[in-house]
C-alpha positions as CSV (number, residue, x, y, z in Angstrom):
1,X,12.1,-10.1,-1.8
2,X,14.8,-11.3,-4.4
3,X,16.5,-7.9,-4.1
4,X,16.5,-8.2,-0.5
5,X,18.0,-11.4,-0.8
6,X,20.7,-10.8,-3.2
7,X,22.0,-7.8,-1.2
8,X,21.9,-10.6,1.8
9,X,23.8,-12.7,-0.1
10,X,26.7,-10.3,-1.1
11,X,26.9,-9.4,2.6
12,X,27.9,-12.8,3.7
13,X,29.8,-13.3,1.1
14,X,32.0,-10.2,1.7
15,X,31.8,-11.0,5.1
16,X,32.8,-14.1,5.1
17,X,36.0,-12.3,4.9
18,X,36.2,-12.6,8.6
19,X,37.4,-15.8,8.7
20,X,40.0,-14.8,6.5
21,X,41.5,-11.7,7.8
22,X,44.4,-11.8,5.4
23,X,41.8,-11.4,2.3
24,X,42.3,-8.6,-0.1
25,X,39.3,-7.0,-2.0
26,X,40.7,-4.8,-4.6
27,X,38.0,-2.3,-6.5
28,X,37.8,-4.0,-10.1
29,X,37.3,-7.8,-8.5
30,X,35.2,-6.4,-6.1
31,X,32.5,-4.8,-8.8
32,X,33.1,-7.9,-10.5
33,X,32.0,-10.1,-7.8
34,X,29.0,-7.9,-7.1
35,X,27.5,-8.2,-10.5
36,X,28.3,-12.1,-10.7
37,X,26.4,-12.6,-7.6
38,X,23.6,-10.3,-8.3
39,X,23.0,-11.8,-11.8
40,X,23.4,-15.4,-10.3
41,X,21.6,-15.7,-7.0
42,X,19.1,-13.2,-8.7
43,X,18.3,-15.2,-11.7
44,X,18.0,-18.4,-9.9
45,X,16.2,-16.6,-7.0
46,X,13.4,-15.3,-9.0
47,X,13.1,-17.9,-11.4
48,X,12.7,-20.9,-9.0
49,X,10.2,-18.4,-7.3
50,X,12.0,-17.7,-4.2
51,X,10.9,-14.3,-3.9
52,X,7.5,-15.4,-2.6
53,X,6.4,-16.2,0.8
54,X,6.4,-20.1,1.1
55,X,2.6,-20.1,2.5
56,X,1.5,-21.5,-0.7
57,X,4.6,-23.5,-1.1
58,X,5.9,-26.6,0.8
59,X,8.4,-26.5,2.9
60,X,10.4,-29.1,0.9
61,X,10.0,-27.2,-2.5
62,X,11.6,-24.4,-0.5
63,X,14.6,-26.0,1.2
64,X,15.5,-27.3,-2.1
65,X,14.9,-24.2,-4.4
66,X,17.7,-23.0,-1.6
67,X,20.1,-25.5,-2.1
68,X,20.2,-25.3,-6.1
69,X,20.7,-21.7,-5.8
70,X,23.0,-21.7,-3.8
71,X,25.2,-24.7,-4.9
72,X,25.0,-24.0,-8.7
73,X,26.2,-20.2,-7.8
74,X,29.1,-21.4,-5.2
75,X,29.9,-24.1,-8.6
76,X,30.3,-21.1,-10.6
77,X,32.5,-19.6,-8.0
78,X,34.6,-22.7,-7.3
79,X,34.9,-23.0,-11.0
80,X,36.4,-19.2,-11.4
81,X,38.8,-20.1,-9.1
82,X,39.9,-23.5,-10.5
83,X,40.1,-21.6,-13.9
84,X,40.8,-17.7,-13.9
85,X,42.8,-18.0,-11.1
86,X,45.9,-18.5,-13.5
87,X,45.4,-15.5,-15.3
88,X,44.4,-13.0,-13.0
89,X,44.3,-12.8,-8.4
90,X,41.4,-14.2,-7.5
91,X,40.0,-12.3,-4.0
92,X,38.8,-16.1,-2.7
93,X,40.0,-19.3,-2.1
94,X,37.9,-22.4,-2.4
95,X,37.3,-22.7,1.5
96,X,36.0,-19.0,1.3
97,X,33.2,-20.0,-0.8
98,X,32.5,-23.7,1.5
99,X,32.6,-21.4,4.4
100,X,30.2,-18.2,2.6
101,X,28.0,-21.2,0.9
102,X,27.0,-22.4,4.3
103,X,26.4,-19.3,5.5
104,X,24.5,-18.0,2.8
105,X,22.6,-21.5,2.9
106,X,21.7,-21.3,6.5
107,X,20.8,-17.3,6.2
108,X,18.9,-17.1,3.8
109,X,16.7,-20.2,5.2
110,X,16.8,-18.2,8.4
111,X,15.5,-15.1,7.2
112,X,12.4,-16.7,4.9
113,X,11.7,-18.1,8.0
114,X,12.0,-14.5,9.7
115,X,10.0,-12.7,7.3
116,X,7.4,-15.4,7.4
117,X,6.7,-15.5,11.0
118,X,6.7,-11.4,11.4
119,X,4.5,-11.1,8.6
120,X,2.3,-13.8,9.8
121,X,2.6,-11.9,13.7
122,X,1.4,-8.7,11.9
123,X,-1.5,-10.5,9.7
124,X,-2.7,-11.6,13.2
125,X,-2.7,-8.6,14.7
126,X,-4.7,-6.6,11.8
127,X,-1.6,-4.6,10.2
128,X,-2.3,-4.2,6.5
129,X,-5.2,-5.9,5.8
130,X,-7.5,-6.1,2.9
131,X,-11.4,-6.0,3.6
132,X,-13.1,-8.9,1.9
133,X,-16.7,-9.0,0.6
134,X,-17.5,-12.8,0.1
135,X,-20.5,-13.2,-2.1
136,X,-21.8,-17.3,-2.1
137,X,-24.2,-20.1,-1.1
138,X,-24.0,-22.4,1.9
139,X,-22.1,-25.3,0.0
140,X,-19.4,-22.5,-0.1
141,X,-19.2,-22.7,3.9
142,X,-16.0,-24.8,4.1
143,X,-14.5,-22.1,1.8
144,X,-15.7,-19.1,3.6
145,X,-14.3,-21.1,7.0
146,X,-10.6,-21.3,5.5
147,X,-10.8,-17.7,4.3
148,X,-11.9,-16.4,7.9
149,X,-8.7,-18.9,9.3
150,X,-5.9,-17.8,7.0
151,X,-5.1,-14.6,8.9
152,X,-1.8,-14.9,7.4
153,X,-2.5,-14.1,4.0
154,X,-4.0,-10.4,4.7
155,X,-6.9,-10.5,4.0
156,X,-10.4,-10.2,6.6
157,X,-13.6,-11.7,5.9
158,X,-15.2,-8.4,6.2
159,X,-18.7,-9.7,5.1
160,X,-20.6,-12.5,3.7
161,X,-23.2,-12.1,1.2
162,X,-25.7,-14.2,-0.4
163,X,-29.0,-14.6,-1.5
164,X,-30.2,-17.6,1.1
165,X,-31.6,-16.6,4.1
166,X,-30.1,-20.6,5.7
167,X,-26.4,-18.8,5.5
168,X,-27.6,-16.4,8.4
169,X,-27.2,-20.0,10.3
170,X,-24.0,-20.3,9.8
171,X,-22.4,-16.5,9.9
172,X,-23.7,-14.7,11.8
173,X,-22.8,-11.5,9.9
174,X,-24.1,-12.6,6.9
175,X,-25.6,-10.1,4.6
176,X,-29.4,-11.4,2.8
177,X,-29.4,-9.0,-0.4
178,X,-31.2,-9.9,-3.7
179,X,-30.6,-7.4,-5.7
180,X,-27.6,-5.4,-7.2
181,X,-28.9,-2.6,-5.9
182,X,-29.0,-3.5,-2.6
183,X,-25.5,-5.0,-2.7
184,X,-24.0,-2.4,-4.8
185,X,-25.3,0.5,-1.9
186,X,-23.7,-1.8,0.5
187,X,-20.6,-2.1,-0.9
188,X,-20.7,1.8,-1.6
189,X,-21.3,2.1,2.3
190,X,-18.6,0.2,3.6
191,X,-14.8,-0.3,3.3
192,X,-14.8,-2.8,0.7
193,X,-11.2,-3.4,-1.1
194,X,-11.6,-7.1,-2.6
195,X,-15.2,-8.8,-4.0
196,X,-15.0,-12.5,-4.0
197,X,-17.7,-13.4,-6.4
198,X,-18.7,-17.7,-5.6
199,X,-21.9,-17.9,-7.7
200,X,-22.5,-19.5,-10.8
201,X,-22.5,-17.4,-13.8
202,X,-25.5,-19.0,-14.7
203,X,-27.7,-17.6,-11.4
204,X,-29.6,-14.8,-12.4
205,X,-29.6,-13.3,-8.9
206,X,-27.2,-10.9,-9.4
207,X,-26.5,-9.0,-13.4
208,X,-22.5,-9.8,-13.3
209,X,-22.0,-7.6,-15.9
210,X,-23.6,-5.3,-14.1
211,X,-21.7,-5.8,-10.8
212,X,-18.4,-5.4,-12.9
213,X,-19.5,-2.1,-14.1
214,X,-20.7,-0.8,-10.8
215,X,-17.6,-1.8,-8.4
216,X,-15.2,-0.5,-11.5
217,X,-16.8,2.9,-11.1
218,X,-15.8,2.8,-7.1
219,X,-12.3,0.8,-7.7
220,X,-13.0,-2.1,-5.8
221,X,-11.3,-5.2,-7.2
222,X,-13.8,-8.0,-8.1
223,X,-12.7,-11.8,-8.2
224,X,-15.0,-13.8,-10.0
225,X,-14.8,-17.8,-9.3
226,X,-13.7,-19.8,-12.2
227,X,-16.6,-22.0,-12.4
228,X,-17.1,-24.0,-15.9
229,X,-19.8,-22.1,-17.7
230,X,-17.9,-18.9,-17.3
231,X,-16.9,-16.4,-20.5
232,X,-13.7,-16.8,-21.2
233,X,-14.0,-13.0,-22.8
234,X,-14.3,-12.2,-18.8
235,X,-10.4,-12.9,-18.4
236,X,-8.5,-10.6,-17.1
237,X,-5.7,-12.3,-15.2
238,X,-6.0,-15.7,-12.8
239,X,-4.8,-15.6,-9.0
240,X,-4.7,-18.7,-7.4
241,X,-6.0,-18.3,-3.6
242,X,-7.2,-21.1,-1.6
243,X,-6.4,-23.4,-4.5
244,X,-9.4,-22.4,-6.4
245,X,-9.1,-19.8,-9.7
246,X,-10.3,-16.6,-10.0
247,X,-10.6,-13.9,-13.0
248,X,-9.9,-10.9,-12.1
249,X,-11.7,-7.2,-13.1
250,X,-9.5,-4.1,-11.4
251,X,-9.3,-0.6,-12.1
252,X,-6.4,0.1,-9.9
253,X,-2.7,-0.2,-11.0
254,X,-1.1,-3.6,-10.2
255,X,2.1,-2.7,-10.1
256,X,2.6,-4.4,-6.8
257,X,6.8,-4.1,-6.5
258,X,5.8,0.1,-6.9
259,X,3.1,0.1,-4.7
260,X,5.4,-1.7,-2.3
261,X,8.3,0.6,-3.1
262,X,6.0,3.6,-1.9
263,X,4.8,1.9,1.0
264,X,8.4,1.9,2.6
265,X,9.6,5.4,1.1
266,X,6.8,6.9,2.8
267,X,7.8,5.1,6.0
268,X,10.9,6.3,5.9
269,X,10.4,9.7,4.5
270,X,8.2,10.2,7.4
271,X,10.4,9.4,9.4
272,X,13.2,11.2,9.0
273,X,11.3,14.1,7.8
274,X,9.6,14.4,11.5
275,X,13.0,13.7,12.8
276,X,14.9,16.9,10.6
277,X,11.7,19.3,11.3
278,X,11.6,17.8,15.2
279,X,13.3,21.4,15.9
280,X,10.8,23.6,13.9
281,X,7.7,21.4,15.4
282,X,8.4,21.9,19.3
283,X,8.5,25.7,18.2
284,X,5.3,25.8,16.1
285,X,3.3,23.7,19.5
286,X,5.2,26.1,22.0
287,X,4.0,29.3,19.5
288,X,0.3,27.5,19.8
289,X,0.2,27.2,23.4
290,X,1.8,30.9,24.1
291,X,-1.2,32.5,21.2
292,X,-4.5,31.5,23.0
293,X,-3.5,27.9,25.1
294,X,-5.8,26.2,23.4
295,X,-5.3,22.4,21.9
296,X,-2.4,22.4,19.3
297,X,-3.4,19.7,17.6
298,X,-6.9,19.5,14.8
299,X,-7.8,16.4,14.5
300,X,-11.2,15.7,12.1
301,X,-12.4,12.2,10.7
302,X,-11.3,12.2,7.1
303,X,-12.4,9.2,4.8
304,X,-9.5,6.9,3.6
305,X,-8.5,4.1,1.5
306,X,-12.1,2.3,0.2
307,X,-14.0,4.2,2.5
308,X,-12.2,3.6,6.1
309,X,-12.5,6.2,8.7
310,X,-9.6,7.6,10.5
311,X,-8.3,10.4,12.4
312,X,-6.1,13.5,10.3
313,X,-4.2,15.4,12.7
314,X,-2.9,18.9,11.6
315,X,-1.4,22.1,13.6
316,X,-4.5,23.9,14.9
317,X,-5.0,27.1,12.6
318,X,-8.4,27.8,13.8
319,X,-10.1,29.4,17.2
320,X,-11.0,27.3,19.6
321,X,-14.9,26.8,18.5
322,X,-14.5,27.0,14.9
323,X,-16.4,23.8,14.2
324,X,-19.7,25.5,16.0
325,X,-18.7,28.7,13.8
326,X,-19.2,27.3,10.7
327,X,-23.2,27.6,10.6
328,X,-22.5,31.4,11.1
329,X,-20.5,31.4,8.3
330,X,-21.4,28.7,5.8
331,X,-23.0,31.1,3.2
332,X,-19.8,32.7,2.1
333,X,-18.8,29.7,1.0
334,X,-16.2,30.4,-1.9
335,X,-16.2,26.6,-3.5
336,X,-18.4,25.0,-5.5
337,X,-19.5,21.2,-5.1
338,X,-19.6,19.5,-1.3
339,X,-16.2,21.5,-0.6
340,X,-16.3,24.1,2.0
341,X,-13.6,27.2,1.7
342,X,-13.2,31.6,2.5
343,X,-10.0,33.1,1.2
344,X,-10.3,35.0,4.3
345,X,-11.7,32.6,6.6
346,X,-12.5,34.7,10.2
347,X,-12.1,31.7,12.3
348,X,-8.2,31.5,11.4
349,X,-6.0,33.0,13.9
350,X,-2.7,35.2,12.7
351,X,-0.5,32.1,13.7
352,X,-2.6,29.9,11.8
353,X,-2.6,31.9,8.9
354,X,0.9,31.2,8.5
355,X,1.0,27.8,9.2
356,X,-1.7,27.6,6.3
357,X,0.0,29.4,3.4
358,X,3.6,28.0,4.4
359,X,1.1,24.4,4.6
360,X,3.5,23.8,7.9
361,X,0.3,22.8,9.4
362,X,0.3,19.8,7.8
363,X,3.1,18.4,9.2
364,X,1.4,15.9,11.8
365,X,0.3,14.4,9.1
366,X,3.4,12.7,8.7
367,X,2.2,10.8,11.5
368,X,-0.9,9.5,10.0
369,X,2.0,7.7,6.9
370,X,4.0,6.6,9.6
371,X,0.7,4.7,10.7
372,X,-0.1,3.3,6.9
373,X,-3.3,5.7,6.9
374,X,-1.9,8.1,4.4
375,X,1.1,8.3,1.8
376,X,3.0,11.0,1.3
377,X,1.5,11.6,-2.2
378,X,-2.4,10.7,-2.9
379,X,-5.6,12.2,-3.3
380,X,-6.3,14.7,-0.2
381,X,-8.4,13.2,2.4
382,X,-12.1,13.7,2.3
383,X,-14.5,14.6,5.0
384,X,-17.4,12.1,5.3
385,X,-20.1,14.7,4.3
386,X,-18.1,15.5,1.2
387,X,-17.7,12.0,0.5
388,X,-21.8,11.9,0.6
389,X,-22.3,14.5,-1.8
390,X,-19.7,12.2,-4.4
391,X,-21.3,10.9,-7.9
392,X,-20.8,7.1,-8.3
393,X,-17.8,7.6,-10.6
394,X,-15.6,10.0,-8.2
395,X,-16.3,7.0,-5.3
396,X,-13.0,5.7,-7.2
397,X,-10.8,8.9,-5.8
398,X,-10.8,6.1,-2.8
399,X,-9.6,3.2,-3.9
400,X,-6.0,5.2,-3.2
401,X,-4.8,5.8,-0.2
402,X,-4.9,9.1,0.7
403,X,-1.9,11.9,0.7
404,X,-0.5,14.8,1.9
405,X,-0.2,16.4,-1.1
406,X,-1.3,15.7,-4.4
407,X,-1.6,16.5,-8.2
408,X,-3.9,18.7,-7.3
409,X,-2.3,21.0,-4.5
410,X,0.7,21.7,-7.0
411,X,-1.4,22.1,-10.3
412,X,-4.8,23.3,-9.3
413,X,-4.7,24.4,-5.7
414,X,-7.4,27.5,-5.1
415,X,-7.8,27.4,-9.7
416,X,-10.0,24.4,-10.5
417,X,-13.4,24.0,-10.0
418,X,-14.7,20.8,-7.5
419,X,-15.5,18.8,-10.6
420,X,-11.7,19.5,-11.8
421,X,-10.6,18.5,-9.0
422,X,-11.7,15.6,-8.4
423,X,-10.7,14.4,-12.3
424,X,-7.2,15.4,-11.5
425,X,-7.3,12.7,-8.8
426,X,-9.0,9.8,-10.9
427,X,-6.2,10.9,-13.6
428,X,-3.3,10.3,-10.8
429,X,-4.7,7.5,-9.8
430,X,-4.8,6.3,-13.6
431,X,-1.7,6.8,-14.8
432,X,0.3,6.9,-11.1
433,X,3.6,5.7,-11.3
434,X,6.7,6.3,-9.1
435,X,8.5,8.9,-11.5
436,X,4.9,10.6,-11.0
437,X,5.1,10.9,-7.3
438,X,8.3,12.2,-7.3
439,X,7.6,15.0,-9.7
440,X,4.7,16.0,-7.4
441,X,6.9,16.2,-4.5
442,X,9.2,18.1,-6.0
443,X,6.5,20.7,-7.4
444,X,5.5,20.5,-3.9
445,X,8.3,22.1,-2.6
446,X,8.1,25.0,-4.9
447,X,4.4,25.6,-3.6
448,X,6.0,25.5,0.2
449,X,8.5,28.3,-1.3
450,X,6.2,30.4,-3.1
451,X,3.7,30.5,0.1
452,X,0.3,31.0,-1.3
453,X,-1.9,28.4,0.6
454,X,-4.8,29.3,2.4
């Protein structure tokens, strides 16, 4: 959000040059300008927290965080030109900067306001949502209430747990569970992301140590309610949501700006991938229909991020009845673990064949990023009856979202055994990073080159 704002910033302020069609930017004052407004409106920008969405803010704290940023910066500027302007030509005057510090003022106002109301429009609708397991007692009821009302803030009060039968009166989809068993199998059967944990320390319902052990295995994030008999040997780090504090026990990265930075390259990769190989597509559909004018499209439930269902689509490879084939054919099976493969599947047609060892049947699945189900690098999808067949501590391989292709496609592919495989995803998902994403893709491409899926 601060970089967004900053490059907003130097775009009024060039062009404010509108209103002054006799201005002159010359190259040096020009890269000289850029990094004095970056390094000013960015400083003050992130340090009076204007990067954040003002939900938690008031309005007023807002309006004036604005104003000091952008009259101490505009001060600066008047001040260069009161001063420098002696020595050296100075590309503004000081009615350029009244004129760009009203601007500026009024746009970036504008566009909080913007972001804040689409983001909110989006909340509403369900778009990038986190799934919320609420564990507490009835006097948490007002609490629970707000969390169900704040659509804005992205998150979904998936389910309510607690131990009292009396909160079945209130919530209707209130879970009864006493033990963690019961409440860890439920959380292992459902698409969990975020555990809000309202229950004293002190109530020996539940073994919190245990819990934290247990959802760290899956990589669910657990928030544990900052009561006053809590251990402070618990802390991790402390959100503040709903003004109430929480320590916090994740295994996933919280690199939020990366994870962020992903989320829109795989957007727009997507997008202008599908867009280049638009060509290449209408010929592999119009080669489909002309082999046996069956469906051109495969789509199968795959299992993604914390266990949600949704539908992979990929270039058909197969006959038209493979799935009713398989039963025929399942004792060749050439993997090990839950993972069904044949080198020399019979089911695949001569087309399909191709598509699979060039992986070009894989290319709808730039639709599934496009729709936030996928990235473009990830663990692969799962099937659900492979998911079933998963011990406790590979259940983490889906607290990533899924990808099109992976550490293991580039570095393992048809070499590494199930149990392999699935530690090279809990080790991406360890250490992932952007840089490491990027060298994937790029090994990707030399597996396209080289040909050899199956």
């Amino acid at each position: 959000m601060v970089v967004i704002q900053v490059l907003l910033t130097l775009l009024m302020f060039f062009g404010t040059s509108y209103f002054f069609p006799y201005t002159k930017h010359y190259l040096l004052n020009t890269l000289a300008l850029i990094a004095q407004i970056t390094l000013i409106w960015g400083g003050l920008l992130y340090y009076l927290k204007l990067g954040t969405i003002f939900r938690a803010t008031k309005l007023s704290t807002m309006l004036r965080g604005y104003m000091v940023t952008v009259f101490s910066g505009c001060l600066l500027l008047f001040l260069e030109v009161i001063f420098i302007s002696h020595f050296r030509p100075i590309n503004y005057s000081i009615e350029y900067i009244v004129i760009f510090g009203t601007l500026n003022l009024a746009g970036l106002i504008i566009f909080k306001f913007a972001f804040y109301n689409g983001m909110l429009f989006l909340r509403r609708k369900g778009y990038n949502k986190r799934n919320v397991l609420i564990i507490a007692n009835p006097e948490y009821k007002s609490f629970i209430e707000s969390f169900i009302n704040a659509k804005d803030w992205g998150y979904e009060a998936f389910s309510i747990v607690s131990v009292k039968k009396e909160m079945k009166k209130h919530f209707k989809n209130a879970e009864i569970f006493t033990t963690n068993e019961e409440l860890f199998r439920y959380i292992q059967s459902n698409p969990v992301d975020d555990i809000f944990y309202c229950l004293p320390i002190t109530d020996n319902t539940f073994d919190v140590e245990k819990l934290i052990e247990d959802v760290k295995t899956i990589g669910v994030t657990l928030y544990i309610l900052q009561h006053p008999d809590i251990k402070k040997g618990f802390l991790f780090r402390q959100p503040s949501l709903m003004n109430m504090n929480y320590v916090t026990h994740s295994t996933v990265t919280d690199n939020y700006l990366g994870l962020k930075i992903k989320d829109l390259f795989d957007v727009v990769f997507s997008v202008i991938a599908l867009f280049i190989v638009s060509p290449l597509i209408i010929l592999i559909i119009t080669l489909i229909k002309l082999n046996d004018g069956g469906d051109i499209f495969f789509i199968q439930e795959r299992v993604g991020l914390n266990g949600r269902l949704f539908r992979c689509f990929k270039f058909r490879t197969m006959v038209m009845n493979a799935e009713s084939l398989l039963e025929e054919i399942k004792g060749q099976n050439e993997a090990d673990g839950p993972v069904f493969k044949i080198g020399n599947d019979p089911r695949i047609t001569k087309l399909g064949r191709f598509l699979r060892k060039t992986s070009l049947d894989e290319l709808p699945q730039f639709y599934n990023v496009i729709k936030g189900e996928m990235s473009i690098v990830g663990p692969r999808p799962p099937l659900m009856r492979e998911v079933q067949h998963y011990e406790q501590s590979q259940m983490r391989r889906l607290s990533m979202k899924p990808g099109i292709t992976c550490g293991w496609q580039v570095w393992g592919r048809h070499q590494v055994s199930f149990k392999e495989w699935m530690q090279m995803d809990l080790d991406y998902i360890d250490n992932w990073s952007l840089w490491l994403d990027l060298k994937i893709m790029i090994a990707t491409v030399g597996v396209i080159l080289k040909a050899n899926g199956q």
